[in-house]
C-alpha positions in Angstrom: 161.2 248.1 204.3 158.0 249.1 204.6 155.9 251.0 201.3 155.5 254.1 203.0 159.0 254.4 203.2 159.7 253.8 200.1 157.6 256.0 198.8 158.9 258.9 200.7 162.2 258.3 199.6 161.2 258.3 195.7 161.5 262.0 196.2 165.1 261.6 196.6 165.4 260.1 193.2 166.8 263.0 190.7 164.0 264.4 188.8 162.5 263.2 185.0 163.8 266.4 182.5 160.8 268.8 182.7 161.1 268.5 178.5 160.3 265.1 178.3 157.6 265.2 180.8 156.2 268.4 178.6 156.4 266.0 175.5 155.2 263.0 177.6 152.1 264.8 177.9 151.6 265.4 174.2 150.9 262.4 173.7 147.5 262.7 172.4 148.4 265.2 169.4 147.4 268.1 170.8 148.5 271.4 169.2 151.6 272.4 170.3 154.4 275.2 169.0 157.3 273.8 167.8 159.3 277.0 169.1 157.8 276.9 172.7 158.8 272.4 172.2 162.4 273.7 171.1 162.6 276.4 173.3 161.9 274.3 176.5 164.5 271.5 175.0 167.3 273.9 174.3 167.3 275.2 178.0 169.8 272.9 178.8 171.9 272.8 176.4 173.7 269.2 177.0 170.3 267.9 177.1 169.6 269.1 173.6 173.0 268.1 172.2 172.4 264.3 173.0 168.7 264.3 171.9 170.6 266.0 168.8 173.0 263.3 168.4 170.5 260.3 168.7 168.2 262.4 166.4 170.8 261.9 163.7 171.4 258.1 164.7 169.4 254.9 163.3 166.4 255.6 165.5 164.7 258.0 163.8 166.3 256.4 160.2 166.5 260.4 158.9 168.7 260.7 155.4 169.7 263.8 156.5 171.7 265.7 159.0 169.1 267.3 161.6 171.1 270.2 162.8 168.5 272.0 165.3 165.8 270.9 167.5 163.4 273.0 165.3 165.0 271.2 162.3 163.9 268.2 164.5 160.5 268.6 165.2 160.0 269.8 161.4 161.1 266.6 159.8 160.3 264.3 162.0 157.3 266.0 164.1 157.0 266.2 167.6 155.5 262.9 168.3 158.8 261.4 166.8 161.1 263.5 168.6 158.9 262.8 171.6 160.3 258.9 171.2 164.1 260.2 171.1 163.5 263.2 174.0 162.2 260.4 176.3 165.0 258.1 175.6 167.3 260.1 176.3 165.8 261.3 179.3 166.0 257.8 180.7 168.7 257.3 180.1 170.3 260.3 182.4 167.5 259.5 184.5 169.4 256.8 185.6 172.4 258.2 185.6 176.0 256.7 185.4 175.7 252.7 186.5 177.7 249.8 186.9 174.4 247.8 188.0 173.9 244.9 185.9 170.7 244.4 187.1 170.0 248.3 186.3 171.8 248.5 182.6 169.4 244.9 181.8 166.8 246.6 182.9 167.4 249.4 180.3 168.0 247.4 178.1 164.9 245.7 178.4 163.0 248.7 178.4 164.6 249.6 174.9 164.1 246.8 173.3 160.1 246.5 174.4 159.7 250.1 172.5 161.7 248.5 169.7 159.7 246.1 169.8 156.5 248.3 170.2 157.2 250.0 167.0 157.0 246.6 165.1 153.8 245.6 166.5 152.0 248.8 166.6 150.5 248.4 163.3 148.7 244.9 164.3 147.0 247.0 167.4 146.4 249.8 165.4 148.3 252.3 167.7 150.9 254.7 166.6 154.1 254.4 166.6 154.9 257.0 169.1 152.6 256.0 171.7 153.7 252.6 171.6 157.0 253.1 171.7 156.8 255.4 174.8 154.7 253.3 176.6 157.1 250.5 175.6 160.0 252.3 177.0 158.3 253.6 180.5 157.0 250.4 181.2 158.9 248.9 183.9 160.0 253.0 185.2 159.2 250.8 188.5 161.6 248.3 188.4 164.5 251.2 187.4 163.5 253.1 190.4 163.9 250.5 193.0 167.3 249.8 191.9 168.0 253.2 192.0 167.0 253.7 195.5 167.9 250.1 196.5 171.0 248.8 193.8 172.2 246.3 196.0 169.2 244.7 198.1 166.7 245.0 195.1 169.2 243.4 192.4 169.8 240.4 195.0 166.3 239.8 195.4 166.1 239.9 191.5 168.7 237.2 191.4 167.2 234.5 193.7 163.4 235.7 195.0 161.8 235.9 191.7 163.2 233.7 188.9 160.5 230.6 188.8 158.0 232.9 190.9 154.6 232.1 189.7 153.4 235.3 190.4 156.0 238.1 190.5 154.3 240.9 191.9 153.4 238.6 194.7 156.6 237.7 195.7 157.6 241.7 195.5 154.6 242.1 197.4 155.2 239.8 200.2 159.5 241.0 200.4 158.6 244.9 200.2 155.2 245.4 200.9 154.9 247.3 197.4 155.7 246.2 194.4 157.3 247.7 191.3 154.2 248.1 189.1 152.3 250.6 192.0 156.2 252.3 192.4 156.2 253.2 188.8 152.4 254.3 189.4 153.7 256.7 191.9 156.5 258.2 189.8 154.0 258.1 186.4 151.6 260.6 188.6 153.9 261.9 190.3 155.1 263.5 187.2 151.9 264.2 185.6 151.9 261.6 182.8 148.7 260.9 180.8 146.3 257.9 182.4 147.2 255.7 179.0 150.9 255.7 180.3 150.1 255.3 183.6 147.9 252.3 183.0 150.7 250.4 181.1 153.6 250.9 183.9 150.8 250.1 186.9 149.3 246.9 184.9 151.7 245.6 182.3 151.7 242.1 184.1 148.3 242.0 184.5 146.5 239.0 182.8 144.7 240.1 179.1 141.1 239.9 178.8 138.8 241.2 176.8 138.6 244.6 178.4 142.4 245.2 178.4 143.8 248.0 176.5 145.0 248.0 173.1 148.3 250.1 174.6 148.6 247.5 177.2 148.4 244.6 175.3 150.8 245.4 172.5 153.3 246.7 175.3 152.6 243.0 177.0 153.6 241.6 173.3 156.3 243.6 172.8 157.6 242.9 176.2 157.3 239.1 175.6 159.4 239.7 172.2 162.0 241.9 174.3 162.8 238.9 177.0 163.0 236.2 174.4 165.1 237.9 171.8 168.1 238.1 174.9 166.4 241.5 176.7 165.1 240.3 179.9 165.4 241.6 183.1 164.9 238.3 185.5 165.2 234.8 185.3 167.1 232.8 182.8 167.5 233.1 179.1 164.4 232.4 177.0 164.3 230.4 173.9 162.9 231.8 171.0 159.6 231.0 170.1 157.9 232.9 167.6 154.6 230.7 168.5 154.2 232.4 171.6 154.0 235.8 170.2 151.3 234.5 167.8 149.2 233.3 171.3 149.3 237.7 172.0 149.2 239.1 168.8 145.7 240.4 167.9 145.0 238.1 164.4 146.4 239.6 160.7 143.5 240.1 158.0 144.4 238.3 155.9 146.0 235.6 158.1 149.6 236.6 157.7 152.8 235.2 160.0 155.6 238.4 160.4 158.9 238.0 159.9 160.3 237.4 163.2 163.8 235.8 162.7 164.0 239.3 160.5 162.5 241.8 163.0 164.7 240.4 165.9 168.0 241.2 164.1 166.8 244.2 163.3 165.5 245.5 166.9 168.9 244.2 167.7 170.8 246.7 165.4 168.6 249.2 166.4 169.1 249.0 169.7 173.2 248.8 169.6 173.2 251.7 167.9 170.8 253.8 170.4 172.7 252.7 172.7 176.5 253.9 170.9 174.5 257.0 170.4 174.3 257.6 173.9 177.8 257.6 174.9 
């Protein structure tokens, strides 16, 4: 298939909510109303009541009941509820699946911006940022199995495991790969050039020009696949090492926790995702 055609036919993919694209673009703190952010939430009201209900789950880790999406945005802030609006807009984003391909893929995705909030500190990004970035990283990869669930989850399965270049092989099979598809849908829906850089070059190699955003996203991802979240290949064995080879270096000198912060990106995520339901 060739890439103009699959480009004309990511129009026919349902739309991103118009709130979290509002709160997608946010993302550099700028003064915002919280009644304008909660009025253009509550429009639809279902939408509101899950990003209510994960809200009030272990994501945001609140001790108390948030009850409104004003309520929200006032403990929390909007940069937070950004994190929750955005998952939740993924998630209906992709709609109802039995995929397995396309619920790993999510899955993946999750965990990165899991994993993105634990490294955040060492890259001296916020939390918020990395976390959505983490999330919308591979937006690609969850489009083309949208638009192709049975061809593109195949070629997942045999083309690329072992590849020594992935985006080559995609390249070579589609004549687009998934990094310049999630491009399209990250301008496409007007999201800032910070985003846009992760999802267009999150496999690209790190030098010392690369962004701080893309690199801990590129950590975080790296975390994600070998803590049981990947997307391709076979399962990876965990190697806390290899995370240390990404990582910028601690002052002072200082090893994290890993065995620690894996089970607890694993909780985390199991309960997002029973929050969703």
């Amino acid at each position: 298939m060739a890439t103009r055609d699959l480009r004309i036919r990511l129009d026919t993919l349902r739309p991103f909510p118009a709130a979290a694209c509002k709160l997608i673009r946010l993302i550099h703190n700028e003064r915002v109303d919280f009644r304008e952010v909660s009025g253009v939430i509550a429009v639809d009201a279902a939408f509101s009541g899950q990003v209510l209900k994960l809200a009030n789950s272990a994501l945001l880790g609140g001790r108390y009941e948030i009850a409104s999406i004003l309520h929200a945005l006032s403990v929390v802030g909007v940069d937070r509820l950004r994190d929750v609006v955005v998952t939740v807009a993924l998630r209906n984003f992709m709609g109802d699946t039995d995929n397995a391909f396309l619920h790993r893929c999510w899955r993946h995705n999750l965990a990165t911006a899991l994993w993105c909030e634990k490294f955040a500190e060492r890259f001296d990004i916020e939390i918020p940022l990395g976390y959505t970035a983490g999330i919308l990283h591979d937006i690609g990869r969850i489009a083309l199995l949208m638009l192709l669930p049975n061809d593109y989850a195949t070629f997942l399965e045999s083309a690329l495991p072992g590849a020594a270049d992935p985006l080559e092989v995609e390249r070579k099979h589609w004549t687009t790969d998934h990094c310049q598809v999630g491009h399209d849908l990250a301008a496409a829906w007007n999201f800032p050039a910070v985003l846009r850089d992760v999802i267009a070059h999150h496999h690209d190699a790190i030098g010392h020009r690369t962004p701080r955003v893309r690199r801990l996203v590129q950590a975080a991802c790296t975390a994600a696949s070998m803590s049981g979240f990947y997307t391709t290949g076979r399962e990876q064995t965990w190697e806390p090492a290899r995370l240390e080879d990404v990582l910028p270096p601690a002052e002072p000198a200082v090893v994290l926790p890993y065995e620690d912060l894996m089970h607890a990106v694993m909780r985390k995520l199991n309960e997002t995702e029973c929050s969703l339901v």
